[in-house]
N, C-alpha and C positions, 0 to 999 in steps of 0.2 A: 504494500500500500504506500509507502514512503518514497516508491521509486517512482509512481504514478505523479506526484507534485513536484517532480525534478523536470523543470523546464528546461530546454534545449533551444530556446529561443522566445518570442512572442513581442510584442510593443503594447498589448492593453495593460492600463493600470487601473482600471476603476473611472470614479466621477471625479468630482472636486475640482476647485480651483488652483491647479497649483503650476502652470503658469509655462509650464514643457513647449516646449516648440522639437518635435522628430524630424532628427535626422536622416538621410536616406540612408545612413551604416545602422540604423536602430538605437542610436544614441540622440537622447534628448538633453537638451541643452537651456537654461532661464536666465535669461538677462538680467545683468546687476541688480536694476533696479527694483527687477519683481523677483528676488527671491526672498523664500521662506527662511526661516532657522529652524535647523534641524532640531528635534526635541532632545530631551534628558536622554541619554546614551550613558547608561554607566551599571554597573552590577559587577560581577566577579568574571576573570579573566580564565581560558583556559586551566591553568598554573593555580589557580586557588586566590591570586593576588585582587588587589579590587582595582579598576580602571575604569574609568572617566575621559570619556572624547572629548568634552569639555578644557581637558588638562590641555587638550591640543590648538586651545583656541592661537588664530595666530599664524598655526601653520597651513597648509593646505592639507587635509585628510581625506583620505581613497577609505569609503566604508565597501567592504568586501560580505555579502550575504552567503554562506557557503553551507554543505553538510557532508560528513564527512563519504556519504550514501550515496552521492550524487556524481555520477559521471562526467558531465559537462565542468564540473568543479572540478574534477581530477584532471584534467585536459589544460582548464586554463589554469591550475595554481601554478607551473613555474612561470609562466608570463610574469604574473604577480609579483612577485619573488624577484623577476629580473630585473622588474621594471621599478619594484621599492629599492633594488639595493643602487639603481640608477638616481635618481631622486631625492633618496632619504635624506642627504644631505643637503640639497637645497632648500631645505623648508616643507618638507611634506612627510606624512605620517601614512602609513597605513592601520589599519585597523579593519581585523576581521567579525564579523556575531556567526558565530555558530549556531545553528536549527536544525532539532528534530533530532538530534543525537542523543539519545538517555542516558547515555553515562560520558563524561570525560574522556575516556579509557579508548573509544573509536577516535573523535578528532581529533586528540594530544598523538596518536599512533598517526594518522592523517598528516599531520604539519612535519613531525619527523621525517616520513619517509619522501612526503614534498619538497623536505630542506626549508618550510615555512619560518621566518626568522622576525615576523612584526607579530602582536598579542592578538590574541581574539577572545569578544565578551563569551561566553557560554549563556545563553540562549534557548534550552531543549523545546521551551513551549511557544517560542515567535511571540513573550509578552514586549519584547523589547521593537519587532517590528511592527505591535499594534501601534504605537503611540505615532506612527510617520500620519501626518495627515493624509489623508483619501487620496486615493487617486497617485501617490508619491510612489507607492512602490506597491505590486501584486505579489501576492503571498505564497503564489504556487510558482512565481517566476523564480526558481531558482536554479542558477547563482543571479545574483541582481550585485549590481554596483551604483554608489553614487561619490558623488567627489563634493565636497565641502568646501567651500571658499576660506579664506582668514576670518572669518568673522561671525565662521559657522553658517553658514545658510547653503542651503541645496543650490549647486551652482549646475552637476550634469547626473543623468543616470543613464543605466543601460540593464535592459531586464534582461539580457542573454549573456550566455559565457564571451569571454574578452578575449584578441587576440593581443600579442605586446603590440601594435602598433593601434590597435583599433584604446586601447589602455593609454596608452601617451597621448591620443588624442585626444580624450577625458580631461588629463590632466596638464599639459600642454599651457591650452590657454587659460586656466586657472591661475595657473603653475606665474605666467607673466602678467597676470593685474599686477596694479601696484596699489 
């Protein structure tokens, strides 16, 4: 049943207001002026530790929605990986929420054998992806990505797995606001 909600692609997100303009790659993208802020993002991290994307404010943060069940998550994590350890240093964070995992013990085995080396919230129940306003992210899209601006607001997402270059695209022009 869990493999059944692992998306392979898709562009619907629901209703709402939230201000998307689709890209022809499947990556939506919201102008300065009309983004949202992402909501409270924080609980306990894979590892046990507590983490706060909030802590990130500032930087540009890649929210990565993953499970460890999920194929298309297995395909794009080294992009991820490649693409954070390209990055990292300029001011950008990744951060992964883990979903639908019921113990630890699958996605900390998952990020190992990926070489996963940025945190991820743990997640089993998607209470942390109810809080995205409507229409921001679909629940059975996964993997789903969005990219955070400095200031924390929804700046791009992408409901389908990422290639590295379709992933620097996200964050690219994020990446050069000032």
């Amino acid at each position: 049943m869990l493999l059944t909600a692992c998306s392979s692609g898709g562009t619907s997100g629901g209703g709402g207001d939230t201000n998307f303009v689709m890209g022809k790659d499947g990556i939506s993208t919201v102008d300065r002026g009309a983004r949202t802020t992402a909501p409270d993002l924080s609980g306990t991290a894979l590892d046990g530790t507590k983490l706060d994307v909030a802590a990130y404010k500032g930087q540009v943060v890649v929210l990565n929605v993953w499970g460890s069940w999920c194929s298309p998550c297995r395909a794009e994590a080294p992009n991820f990986e490649k693409v954070y350890q390209q990055v990292k240093g300029r001011g950008v964070q990744f951060v992964g929420i883990n979903t639908r995992d019921t113990s630890t013990d699958n996605a900390l085995a998952f990020e190992k054998q990926q070489g996963i080396s940025y945190p991820s919230l743990y997640d089993p129940a998607g209470k942390l992806l109810l809080r995205f306003k409507k229409g921001t992210l679909n629940l059975q899209a996964i993997p789903s990505t969005l990219v955070l601006d400095r200031q924390g607001k929804i700046a791009a997402r992408s409901l389908a797995p990422l290639s590295e270059t379709k992933l620097r695209k996200m964050i690219d022009p994020v990446l050069a606001e000032k």
